[in-house]
C-alpha positions in Angstrom: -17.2 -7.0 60.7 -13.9 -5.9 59.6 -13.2 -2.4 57.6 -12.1 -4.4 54.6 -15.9 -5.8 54.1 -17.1 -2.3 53.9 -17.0 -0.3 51.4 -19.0 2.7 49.9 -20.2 3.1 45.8 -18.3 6.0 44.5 -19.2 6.0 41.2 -22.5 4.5 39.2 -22.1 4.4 35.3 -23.5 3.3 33.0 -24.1 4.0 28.4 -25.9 3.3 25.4 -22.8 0.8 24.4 -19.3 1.6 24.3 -16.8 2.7 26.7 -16.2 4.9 28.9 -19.7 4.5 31.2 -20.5 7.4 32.1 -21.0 8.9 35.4 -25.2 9.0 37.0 -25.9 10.0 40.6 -28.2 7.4 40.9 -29.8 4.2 38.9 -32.5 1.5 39.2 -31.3 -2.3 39.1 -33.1 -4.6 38.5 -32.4 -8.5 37.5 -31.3 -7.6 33.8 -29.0 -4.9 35.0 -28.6 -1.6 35.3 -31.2 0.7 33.8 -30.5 2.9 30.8 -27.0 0.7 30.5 -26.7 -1.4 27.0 -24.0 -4.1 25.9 -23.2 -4.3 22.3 -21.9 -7.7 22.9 -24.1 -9.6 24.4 -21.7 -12.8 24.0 -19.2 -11.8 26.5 -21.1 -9.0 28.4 -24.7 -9.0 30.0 -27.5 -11.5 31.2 -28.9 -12.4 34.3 -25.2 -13.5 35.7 -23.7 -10.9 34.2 -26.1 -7.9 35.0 -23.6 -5.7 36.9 -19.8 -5.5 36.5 -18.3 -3.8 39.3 -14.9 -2.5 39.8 -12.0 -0.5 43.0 -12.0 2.9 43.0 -8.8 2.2 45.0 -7.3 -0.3 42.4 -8.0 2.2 39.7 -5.8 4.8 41.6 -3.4 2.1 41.9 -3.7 1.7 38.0 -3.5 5.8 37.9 -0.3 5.6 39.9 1.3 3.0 37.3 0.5 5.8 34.6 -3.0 4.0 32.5 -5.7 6.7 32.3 -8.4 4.7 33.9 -11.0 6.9 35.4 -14.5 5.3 37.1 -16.4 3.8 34.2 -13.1 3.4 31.6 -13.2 -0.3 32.5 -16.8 -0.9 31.5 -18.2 -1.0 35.5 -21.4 -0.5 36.1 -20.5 -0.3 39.9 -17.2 1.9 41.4 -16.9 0.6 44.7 -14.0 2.4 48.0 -12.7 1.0 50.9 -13.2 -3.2 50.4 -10.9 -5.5 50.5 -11.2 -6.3 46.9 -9.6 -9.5 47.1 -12.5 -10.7 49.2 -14.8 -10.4 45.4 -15.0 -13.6 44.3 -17.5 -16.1 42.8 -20.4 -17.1 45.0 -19.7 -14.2 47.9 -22.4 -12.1 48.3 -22.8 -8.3 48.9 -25.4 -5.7 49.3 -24.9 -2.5 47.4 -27.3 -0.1 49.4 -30.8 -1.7 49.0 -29.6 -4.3 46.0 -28.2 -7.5 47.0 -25.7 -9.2 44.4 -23.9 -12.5 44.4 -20.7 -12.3 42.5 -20.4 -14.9 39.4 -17.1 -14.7 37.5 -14.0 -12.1 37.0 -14.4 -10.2 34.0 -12.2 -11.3 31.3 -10.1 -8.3 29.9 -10.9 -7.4 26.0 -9.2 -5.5 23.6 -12.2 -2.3 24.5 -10.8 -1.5 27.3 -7.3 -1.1 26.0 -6.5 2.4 25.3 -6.8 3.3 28.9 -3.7 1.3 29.3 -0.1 3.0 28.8 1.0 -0.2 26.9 -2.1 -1.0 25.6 -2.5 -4.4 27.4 -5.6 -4.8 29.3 -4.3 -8.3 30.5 -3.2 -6.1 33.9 -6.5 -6.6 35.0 -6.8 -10.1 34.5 -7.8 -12.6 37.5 -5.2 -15.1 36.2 -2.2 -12.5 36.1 -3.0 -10.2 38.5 -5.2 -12.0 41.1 -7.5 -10.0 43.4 -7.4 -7.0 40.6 -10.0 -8.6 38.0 -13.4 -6.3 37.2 -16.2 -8.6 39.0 -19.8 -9.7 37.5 -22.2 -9.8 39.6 -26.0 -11.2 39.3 -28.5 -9.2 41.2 -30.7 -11.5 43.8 -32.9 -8.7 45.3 -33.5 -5.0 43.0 -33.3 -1.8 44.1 -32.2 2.3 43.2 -28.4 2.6 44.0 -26.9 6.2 44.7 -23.5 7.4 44.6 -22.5 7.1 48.5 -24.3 3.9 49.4 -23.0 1.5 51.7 -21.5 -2.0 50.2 -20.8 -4.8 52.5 -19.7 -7.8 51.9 -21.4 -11.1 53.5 
């Protein structure tokens, strides 16, 4: 299996509703998401397709380099993720995030939340349609589990 389908969780976040998520060492998932994490829009945010969003540690350094303050969690992921090919993320691939296995659904859409983290205050960079490969990811979950900072992620 090649380096770029492995990966490690750097970061687990989660909040009451808002942004930024913050930082937790560890967290139960289940298939309604991540515990002790809330949505305040359940519209475009939540449910059983949508009960993870994860995101690149290494794309957000990317972002860091470009001069946004994005930090883990700023872009509303439940699920910080090093070392994968992030381009390999797309609907119907599957992946298992220590003991949870997840199948990925759809690219988050950017909103206007997440756009004070960006220097120009445009969220669209992380937009599957402008900037393919660099899109947040939703993910359902297919088997539950507790996830810790460190795990291993692999993609199938």
């Amino acid at each position: 299996m090649s380096s770029s389908r492995i990966g490690v969780i750097v970061s687990l976040n989660r909040s009451n509703g808002g942004l930024p998520k913050l930082a937790v060492s560890e967290a139960r998932i289940t298939h309604a998401g991540m515990e002790g994490d809330r949505q305040r829009n359940l519209k475009h945010h939540g449910g059983p397709d949508r009960a993870l969003c994860l995101y690149s540690s290494d794309l957000i350094e990317s972002l860091r380099i470009e001069g946004h303050a994005i930090e883990p969690g700023s872009l509303g992921e439940n699920v910080t993720i090093a070392g994968i090919d992030w381009g390999l993320l797309e609907p119907g691939v599957r992946a298992d995030l220590g003991e949870v296995s997840v199948e990925i659904t759809s690219y988050a859409m950017p909103c206007r939340n997440i756009a004070p983290v960006f220097a120009d205050g445009r969220s669209g960079r992380v937009s599957q349609r402008t900037h393919p490969g660099e899109s947040r990811v939703y993910a359902r979950v297919l088997h539950e589990g507790m996830l810790r900072v460190s795990d291993r992620v692999v993609v199938r």
